[in-house]
N, C-alpha and C positions, 0 to 999 in steps of 0.2 A: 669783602671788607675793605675798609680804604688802607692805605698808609698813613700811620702814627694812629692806627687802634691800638688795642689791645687786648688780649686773649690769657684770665685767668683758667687753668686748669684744675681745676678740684680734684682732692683728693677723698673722695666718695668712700673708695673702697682701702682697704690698706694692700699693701704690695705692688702698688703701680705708680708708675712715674709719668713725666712726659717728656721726650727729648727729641730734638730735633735729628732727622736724619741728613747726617752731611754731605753727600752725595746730592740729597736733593733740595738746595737752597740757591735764590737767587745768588751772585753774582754781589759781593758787600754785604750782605747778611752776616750777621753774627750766630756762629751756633749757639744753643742752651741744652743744658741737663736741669731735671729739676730732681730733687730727691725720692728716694722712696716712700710714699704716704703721705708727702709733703707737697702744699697747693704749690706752682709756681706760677710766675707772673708775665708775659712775656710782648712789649711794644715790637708789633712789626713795623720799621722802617721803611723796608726797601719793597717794593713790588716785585712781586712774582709768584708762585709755586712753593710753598714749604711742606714739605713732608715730614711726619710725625710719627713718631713711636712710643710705645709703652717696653721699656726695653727689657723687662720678664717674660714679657709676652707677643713680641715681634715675629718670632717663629711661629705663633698662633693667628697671625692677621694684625693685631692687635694699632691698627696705625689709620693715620688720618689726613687730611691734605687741606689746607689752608689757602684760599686765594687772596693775591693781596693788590688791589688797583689792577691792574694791565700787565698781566704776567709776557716777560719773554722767553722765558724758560719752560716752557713746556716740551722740544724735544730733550731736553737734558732731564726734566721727569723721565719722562719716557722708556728712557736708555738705560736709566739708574734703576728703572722698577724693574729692568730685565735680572738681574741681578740679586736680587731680593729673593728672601723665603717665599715657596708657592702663596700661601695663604696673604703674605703682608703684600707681595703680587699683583696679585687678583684684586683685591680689597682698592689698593692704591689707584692700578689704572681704571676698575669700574669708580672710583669717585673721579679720577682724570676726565673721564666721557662726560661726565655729567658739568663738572665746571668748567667746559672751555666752552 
């Protein structure tokens, strides 16, 4: 996606949210939380690598990774996914392999 899209996240099912994981945002980024069951709204600014969580369900994998223009942050992904519950782990760098 480019910089200044934008990424609603639905709230489909109830009990999930979407929040950014702080650890892994470019460099100026702004973190977000969105509520429980509640769509949020969120303009990416800045390029690079945002990691995403469903934060009931993060120890379950439950996470996502957004490319935004020309990431330079991809060893700081990386190092941050080491870190991580197994499942949101896994999840994270196999979508890492595939967007870089």
């Amino acid at each position: 996606m480019a910089v200044g899209d934008r990424v609603i996240f639905k709230a489909t099912n109830p009990s999930h949210d979407a929040a950014s994981i702080p650890t892994m945002l470019p460099a100026g980024a702004k973190p977000f939380t969105g509520k429980i069951s509640q769509d949020v709204t969120v303009t990416f600014t800045v390029p690079g690598f945002y990691g995403i969580k469903c934060t009931p369900h993060f120890g379950m994998g439950m996470v996502a990774l957004i490319k935004v223009g020309k990431p330079t942050n991809g060893e700081q992904v990386t190092q941050a996914a080491a870190k991580l519950p197994p499942m949101a782990r896994k999840r994270l760098l196999a979508a890492f392999a595939k967007a870089k």
